[in-house]
Backbone and ligand atoms as CSV (ligand in chain L), in Angstrom:
chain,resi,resn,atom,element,x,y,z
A,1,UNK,N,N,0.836,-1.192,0.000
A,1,UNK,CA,C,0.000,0.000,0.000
A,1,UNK,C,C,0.874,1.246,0.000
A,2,UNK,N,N,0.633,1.888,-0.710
A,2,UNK,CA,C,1.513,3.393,-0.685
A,2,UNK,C,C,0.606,4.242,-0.108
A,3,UNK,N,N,1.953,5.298,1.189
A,3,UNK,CA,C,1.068,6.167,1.756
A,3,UNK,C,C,1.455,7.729,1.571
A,4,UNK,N,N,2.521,7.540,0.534
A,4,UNK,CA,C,3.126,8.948,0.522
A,4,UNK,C,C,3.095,9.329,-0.996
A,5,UNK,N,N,3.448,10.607,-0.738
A,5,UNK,CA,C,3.489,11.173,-2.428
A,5,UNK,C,C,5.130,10.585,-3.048
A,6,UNK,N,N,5.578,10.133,-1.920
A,6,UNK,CA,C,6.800,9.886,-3.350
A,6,UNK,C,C,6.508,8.425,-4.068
A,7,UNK,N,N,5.214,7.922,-3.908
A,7,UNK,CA,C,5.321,6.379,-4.128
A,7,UNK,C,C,4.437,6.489,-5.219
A,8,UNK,N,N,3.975,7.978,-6.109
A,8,UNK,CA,C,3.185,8.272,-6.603
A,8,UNK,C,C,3.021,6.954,-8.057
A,9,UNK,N,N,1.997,6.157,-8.538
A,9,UNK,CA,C,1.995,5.359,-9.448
A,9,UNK,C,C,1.240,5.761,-10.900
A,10,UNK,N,N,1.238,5.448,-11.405
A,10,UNK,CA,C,0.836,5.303,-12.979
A,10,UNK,C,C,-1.177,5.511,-12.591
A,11,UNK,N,N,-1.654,6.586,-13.248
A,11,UNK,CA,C,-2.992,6.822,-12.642
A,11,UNK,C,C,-3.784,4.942,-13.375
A,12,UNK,N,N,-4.533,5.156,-12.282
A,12,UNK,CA,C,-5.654,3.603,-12.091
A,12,UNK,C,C,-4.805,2.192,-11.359
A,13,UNK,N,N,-3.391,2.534,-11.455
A,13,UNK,CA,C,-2.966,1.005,-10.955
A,13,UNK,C,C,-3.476,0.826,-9.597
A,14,UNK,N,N,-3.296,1.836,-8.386
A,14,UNK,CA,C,-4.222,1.814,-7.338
A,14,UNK,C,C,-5.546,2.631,-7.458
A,15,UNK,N,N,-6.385,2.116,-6.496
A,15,UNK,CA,C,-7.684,3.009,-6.512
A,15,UNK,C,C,-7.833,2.958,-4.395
A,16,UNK,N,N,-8.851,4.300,-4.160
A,16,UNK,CA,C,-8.812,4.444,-2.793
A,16,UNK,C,C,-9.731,3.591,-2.595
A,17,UNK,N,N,-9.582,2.604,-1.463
A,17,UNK,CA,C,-10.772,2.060,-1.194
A,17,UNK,C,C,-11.718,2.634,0.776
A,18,UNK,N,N,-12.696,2.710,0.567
A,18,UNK,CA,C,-13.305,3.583,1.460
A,18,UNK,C,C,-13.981,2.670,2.545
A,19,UNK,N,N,-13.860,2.582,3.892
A,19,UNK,CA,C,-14.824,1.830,4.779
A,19,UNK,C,C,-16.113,2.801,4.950
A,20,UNK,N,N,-16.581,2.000,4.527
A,20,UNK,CA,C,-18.200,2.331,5.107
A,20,UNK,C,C,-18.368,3.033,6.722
A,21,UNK,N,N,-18.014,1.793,6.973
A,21,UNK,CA,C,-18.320,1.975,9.098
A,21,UNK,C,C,-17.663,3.119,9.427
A,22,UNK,N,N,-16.215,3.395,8.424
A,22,UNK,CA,C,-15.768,4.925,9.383
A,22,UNK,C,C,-15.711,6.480,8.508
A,23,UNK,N,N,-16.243,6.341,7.466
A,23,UNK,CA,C,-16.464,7.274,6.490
A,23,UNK,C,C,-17.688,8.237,7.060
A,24,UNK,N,N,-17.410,9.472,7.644
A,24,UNK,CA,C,-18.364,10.356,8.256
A,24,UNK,C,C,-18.631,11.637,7.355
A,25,UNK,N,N,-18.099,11.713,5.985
A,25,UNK,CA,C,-18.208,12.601,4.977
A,25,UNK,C,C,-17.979,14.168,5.402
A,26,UNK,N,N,-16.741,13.988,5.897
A,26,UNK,CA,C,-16.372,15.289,5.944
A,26,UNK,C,C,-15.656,15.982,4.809
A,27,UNK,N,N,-14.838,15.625,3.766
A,27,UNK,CA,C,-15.035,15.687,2.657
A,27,UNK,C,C,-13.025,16.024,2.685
A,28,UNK,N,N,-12.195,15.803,3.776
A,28,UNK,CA,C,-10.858,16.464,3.453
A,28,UNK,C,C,-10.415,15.646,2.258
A,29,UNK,N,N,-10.716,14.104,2.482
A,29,UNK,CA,C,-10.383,13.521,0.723
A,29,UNK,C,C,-10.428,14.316,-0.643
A,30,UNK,N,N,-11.793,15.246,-0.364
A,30,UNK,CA,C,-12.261,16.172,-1.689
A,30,UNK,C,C,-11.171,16.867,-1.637
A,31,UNK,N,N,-10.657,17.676,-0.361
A,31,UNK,CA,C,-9.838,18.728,-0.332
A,31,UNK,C,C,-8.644,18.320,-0.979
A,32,UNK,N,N,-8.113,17.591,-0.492
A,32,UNK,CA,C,-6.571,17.130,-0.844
A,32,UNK,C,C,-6.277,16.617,-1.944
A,33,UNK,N,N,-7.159,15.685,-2.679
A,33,UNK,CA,C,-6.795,14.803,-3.944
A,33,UNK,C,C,-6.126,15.801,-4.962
A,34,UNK,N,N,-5.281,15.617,-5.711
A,34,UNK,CA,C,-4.891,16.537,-6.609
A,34,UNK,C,C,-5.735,16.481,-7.506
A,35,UNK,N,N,-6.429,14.751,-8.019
A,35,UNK,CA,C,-6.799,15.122,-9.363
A,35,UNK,C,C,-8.407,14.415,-9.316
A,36,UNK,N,N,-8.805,15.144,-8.394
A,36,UNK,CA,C,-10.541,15.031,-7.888
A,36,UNK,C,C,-11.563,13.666,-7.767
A,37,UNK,N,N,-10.353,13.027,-7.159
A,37,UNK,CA,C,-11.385,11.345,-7.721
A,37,UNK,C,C,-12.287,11.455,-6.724
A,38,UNK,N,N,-12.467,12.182,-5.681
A,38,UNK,CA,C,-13.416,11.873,-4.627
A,38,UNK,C,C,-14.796,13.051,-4.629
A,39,UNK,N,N,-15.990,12.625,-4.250
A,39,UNK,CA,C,-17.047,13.437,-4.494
A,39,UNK,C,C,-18.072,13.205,-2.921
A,40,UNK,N,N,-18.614,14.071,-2.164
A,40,UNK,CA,C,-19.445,13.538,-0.679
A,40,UNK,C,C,-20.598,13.260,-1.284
A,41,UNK,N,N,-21.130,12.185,-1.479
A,41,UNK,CA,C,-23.135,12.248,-1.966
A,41,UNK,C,C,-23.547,11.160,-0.817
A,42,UNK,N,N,-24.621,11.452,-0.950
A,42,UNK,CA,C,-25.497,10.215,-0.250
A,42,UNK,C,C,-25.239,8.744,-0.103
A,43,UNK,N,N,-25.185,7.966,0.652
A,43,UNK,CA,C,-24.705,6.853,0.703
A,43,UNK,C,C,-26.055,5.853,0.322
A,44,UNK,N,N,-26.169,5.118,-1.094
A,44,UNK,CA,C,-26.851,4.289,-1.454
A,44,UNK,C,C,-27.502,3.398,-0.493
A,45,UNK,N,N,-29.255,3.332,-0.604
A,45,UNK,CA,C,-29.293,2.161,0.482
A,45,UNK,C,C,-28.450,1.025,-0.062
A,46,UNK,N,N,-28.330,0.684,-1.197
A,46,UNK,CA,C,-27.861,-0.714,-1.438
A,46,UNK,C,C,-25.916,-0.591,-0.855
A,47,UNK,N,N,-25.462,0.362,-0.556
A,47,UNK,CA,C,-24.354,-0.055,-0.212
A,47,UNK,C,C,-23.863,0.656,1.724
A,48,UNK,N,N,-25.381,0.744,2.242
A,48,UNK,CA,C,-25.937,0.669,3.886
A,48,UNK,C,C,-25.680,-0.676,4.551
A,49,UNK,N,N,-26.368,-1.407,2.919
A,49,UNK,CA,C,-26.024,-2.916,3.480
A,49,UNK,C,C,-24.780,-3.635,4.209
A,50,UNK,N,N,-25.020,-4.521,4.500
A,50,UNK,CA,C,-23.604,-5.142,5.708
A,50,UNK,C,C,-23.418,-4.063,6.632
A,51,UNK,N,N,-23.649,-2.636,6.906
A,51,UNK,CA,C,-22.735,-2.065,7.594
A,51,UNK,C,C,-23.173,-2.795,8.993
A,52,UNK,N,N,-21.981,-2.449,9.861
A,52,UNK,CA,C,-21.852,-2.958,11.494
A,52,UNK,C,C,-22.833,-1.663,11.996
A,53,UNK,N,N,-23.197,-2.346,13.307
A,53,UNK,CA,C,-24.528,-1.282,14.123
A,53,UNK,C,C,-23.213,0.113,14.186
A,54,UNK,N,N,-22.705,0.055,14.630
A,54,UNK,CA,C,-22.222,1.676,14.786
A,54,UNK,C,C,-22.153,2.214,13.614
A,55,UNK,N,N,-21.564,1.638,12.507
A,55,UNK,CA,C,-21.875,1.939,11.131
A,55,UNK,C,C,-23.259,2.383,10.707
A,56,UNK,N,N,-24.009,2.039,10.771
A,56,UNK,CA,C,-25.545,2.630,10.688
A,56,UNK,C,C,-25.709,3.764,11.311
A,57,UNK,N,N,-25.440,3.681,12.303
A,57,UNK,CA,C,-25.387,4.918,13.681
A,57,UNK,C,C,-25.074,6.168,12.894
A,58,UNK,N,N,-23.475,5.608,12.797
A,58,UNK,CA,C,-22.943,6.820,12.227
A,58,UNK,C,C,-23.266,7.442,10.766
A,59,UNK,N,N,-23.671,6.453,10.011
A,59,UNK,CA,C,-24.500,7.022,8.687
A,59,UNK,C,C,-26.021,7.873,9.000
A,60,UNK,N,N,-26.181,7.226,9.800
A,60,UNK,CA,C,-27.526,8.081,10.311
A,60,UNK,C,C,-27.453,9.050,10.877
A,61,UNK,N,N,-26.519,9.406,11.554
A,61,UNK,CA,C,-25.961,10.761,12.392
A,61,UNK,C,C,-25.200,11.803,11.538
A,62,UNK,N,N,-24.689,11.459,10.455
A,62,UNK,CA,C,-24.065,12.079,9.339
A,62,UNK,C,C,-24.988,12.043,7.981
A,63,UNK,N,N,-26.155,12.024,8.152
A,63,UNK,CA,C,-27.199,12.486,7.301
A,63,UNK,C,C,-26.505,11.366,5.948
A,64,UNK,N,N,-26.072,10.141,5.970
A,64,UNK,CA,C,-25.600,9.181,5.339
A,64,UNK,C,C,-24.808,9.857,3.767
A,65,UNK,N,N,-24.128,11.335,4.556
A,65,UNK,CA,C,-22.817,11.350,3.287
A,65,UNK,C,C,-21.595,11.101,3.867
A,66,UNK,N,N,-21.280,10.199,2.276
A,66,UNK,CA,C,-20.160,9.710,2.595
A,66,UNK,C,C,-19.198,10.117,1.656
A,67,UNK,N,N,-17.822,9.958,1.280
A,67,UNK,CA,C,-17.166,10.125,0.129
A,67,UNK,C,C,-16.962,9.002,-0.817
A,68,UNK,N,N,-17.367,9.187,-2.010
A,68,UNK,CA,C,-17.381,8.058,-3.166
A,68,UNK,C,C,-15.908,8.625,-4.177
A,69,UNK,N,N,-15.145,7.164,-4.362
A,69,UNK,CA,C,-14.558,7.196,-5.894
A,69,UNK,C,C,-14.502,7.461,-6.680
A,70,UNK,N,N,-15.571,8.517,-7.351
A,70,UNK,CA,C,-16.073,8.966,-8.309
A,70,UNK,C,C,-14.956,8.812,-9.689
A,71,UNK,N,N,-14.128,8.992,-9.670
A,71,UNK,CA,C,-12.782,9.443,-10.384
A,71,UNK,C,C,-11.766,8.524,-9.877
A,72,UNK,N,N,-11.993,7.395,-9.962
A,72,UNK,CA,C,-10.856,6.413,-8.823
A,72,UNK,C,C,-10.183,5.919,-10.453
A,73,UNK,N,N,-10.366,6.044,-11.411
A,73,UNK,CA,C,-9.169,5.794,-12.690
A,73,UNK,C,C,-8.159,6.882,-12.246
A,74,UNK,N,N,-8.189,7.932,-12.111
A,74,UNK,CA,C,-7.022,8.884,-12.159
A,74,UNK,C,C,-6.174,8.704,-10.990
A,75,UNK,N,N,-6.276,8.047,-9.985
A,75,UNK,CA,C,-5.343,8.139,-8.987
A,75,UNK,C,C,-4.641,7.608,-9.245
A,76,UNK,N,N,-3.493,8.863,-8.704
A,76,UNK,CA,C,-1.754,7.731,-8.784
A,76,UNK,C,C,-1.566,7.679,-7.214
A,77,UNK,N,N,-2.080,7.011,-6.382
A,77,UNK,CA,C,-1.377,6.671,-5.173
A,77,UNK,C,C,-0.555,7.724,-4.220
A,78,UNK,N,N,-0.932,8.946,-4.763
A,78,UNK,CA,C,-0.280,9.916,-3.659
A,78,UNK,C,C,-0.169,9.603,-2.153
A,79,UNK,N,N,-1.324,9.041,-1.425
A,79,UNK,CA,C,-1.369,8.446,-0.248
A,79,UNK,C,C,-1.639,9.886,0.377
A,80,UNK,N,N,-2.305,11.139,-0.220
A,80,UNK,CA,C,-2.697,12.426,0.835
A,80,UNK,C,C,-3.791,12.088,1.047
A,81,UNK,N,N,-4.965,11.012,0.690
A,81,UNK,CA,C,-6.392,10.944,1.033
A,81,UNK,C,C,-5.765,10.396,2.626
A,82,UNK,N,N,-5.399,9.658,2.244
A,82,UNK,CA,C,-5.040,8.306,3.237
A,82,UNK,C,C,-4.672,8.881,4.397
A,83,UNK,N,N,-3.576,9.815,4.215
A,83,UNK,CA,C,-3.023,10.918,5.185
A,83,UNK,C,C,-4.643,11.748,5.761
A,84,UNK,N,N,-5.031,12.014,5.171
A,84,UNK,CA,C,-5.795,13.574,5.695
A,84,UNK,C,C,-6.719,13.057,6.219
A,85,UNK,N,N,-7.631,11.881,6.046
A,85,UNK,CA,C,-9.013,11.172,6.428
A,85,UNK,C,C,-8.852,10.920,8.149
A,86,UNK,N,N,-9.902,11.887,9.434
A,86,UNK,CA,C,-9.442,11.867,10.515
A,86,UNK,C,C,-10.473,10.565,10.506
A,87,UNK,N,N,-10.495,9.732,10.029
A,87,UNK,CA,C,-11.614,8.839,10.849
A,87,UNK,C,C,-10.770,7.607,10.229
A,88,UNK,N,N,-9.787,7.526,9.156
A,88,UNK,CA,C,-8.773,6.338,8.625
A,88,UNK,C,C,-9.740,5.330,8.393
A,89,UNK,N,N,-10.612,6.105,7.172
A,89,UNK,CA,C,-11.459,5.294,6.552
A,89,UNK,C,C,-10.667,5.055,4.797
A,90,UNK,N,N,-9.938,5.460,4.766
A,90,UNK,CA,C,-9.360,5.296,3.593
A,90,UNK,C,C,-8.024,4.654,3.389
A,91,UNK,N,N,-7.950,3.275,2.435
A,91,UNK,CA,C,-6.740,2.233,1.958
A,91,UNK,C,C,-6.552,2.325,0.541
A,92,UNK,N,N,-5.172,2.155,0.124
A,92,UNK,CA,C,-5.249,2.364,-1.161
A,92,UNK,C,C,-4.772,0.567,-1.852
A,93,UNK,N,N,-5.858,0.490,-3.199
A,93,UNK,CA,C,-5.639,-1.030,-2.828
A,93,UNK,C,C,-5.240,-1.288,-4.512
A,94,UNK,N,N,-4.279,-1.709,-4.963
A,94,UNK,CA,C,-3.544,-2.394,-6.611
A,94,UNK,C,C,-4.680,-2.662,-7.281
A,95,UNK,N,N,-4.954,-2.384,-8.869
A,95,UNK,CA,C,-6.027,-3.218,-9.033
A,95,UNK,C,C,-5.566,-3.532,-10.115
A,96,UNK,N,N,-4.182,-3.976,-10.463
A,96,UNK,CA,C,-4.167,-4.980,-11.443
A,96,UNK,C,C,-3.305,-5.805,-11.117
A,97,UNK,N,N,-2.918,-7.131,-11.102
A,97,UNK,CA,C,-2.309,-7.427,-10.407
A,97,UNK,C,C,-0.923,-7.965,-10.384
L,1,SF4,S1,S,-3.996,8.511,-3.294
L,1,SF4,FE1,FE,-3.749,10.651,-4.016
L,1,SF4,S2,S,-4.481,10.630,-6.148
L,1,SF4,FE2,FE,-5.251,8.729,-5.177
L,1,SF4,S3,S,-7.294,9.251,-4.418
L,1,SF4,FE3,FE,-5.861,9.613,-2.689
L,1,SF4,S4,S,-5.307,11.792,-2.847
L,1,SF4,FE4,FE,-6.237,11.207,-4.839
C-alpha cells in the first residue's frame, strides 16, 4: 500500500478504497486529492447494506454522506487521502495485479 506522495503510481494502478463503518463525509479527501477522484453524496441504500450497528449509527448521524470514488481511474497513489481522512477510513488497494 503506498502512503506517501513519493510512491506516486501510474494513474488507475491503485484506486482508494473507502470503509463504510468509518467514512463520516467530511469531505478532506475532496480537499486534498490533486486530481478530484473523490465526491461527498449520499450513501446508497444498497451499499448501507452489511454495515456494522455503529456503522448505521454513524451514517444516520451524518445524514448518510459519505465520500465516493467517483474518479478512482485517475489516482496515482499519492497516499494524501489516506493521510488527511481523521476517521482512517481510507486504503489504497492495486487493481491490477
Ligand atoms: S492517493 Fe492521491 S491521487 Fe489517489 S485518491 Fe488519494 S489523494 Fe487522490
Amino acid at each position: 500500500m503506498a502512503t506517501h506522495s513519493a510512491c506516486k503510481q501510474a494513474p488507475g494502478a491503485f484506486a482508494p478504497v473507502i470503509d463504510r463503518n468509518r467514512c463520516e463525509g467530511k469531505a478532506d479527501c475532496v480537499r486534498v486529492c490533486p486530481v478530484g477522484v473523490f465526491r461527498v453524496e449520499t450513501l446508497a441504500p444498497a451499499q448501507r447494506e452489511g454495515l456494522s450497528l455503529r456503522g448505521r449509527l454513524k451514517g444516520w448521524a451524518h445524514r448518510w454522506q459519505q465520500a465516493q470514488a467517483v474518479n478512482a481511474g485517475a489516482c496515482e497513489a499519492c497516499g494524501l487521502c489516506v493521510l488527511a481522512c481523521p476517521e482512517k477510513a481510507i486504503t489504497l488497494a492495486r487493481t491490477t495485479p
